[in-house]
C-alpha positions as a Python dict, from the first residue, in 0.01 Angstrom:
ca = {
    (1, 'X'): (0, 0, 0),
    (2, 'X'): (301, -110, -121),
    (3, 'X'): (613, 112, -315),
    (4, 'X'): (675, 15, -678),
    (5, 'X'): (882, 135, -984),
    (6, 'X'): (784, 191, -1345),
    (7, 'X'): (1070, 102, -1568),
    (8, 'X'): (1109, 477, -1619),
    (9, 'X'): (1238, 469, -1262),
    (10, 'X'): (961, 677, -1148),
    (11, 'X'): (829, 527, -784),
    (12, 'X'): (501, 508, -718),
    (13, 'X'): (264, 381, -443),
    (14, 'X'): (14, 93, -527),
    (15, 'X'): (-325, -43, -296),
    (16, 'X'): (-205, -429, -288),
    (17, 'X'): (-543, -485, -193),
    (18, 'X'): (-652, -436, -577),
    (19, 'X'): (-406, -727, -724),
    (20, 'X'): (-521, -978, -893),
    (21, 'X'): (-244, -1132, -1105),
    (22, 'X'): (94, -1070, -1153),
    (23, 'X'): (293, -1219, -1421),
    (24, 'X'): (692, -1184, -1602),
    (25, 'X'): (644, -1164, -1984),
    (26, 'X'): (935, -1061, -1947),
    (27, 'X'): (860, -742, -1795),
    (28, 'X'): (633, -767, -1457),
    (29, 'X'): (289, -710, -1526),
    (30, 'X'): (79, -629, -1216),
    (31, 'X'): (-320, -663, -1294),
    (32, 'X'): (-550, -505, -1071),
    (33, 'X'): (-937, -588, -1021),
    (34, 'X'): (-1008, -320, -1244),
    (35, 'X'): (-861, -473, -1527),
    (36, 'X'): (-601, -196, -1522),
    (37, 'X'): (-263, -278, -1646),
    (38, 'X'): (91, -161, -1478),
    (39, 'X'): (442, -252, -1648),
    (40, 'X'): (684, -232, -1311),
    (41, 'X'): (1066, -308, -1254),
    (42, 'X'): (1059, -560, -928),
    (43, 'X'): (1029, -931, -1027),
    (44, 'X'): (745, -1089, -923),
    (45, 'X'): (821, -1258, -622),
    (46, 'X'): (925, -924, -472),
    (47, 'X'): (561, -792, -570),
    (48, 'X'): (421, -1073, -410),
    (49, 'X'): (645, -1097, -97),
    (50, 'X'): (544, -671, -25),
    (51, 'X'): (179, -796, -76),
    (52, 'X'): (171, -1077, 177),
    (53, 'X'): (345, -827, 397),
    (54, 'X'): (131, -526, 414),
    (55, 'X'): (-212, -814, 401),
    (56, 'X'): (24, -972, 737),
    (57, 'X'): (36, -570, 866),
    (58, 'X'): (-315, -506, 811),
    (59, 'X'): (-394, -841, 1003),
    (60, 'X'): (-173, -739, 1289),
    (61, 'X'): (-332, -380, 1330),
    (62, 'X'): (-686, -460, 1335),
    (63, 'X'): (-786, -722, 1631),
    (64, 'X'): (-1011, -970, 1601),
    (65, 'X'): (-1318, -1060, 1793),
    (66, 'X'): (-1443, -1391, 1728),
    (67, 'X'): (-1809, -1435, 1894),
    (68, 'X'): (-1711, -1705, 2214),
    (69, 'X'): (-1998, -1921, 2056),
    (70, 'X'): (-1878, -1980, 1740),
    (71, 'X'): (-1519, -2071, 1872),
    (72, 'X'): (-1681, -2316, 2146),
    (73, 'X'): (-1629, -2124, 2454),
    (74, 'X'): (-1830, -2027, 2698),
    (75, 'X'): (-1989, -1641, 2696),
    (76, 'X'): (-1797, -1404, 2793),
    (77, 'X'): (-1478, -1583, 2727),
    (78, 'X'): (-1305, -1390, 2538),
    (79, 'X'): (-1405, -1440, 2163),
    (80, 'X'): (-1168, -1743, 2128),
    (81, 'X'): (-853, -1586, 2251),
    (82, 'X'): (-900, -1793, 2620),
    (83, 'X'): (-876, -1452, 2774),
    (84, 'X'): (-1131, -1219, 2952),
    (85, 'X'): (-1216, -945, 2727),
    (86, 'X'): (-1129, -546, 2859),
    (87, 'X'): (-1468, -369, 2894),
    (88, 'X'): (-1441, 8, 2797),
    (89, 'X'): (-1417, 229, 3115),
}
């Protein structure tokens, strides 16, 4: 989620997840999946930037277990991050 302002200066919260385009014309347009349209006051670049960074925040809070086979390492391994994974007590 990432914090936004309509050009009434009201601040709002949206799911980055559902962008698909945004675009200066010569207001920032922000298109979600949806097809749902949102008029905001940060330039582009700053939509994007908060984007990449929550997508980068989401990637850092979940971890990752790659299956040692498909990462060339022997079972057991440690899904591809060359250490021994922690069994649950």
């Amino acid at each position: 989620m990432i914090g936004v302002t309509r050009l009434n200066g009201t601040r709002f919260v949206l799911n980055a997840e559902l962008v698909r385009t945004v675009e200066a014309n010569p207001d920032t347009i922000v298109t979600l999946i949806t097809g749902e349209r949102m008029v905001v006051r940060e330039p582009p670049g700053e939509i994007v930037r908060k984007t990449i960074e929550y997508g980068r925040l989401l990637r850092r809070s979940v971890p990752i277990d790659i299956p040692d086979d498909l990462c060339g390492n022997p079972p057991g391994s440690g899904g591809g991050t060359g250490e021994p994974r922690e069994r649950a007590g």
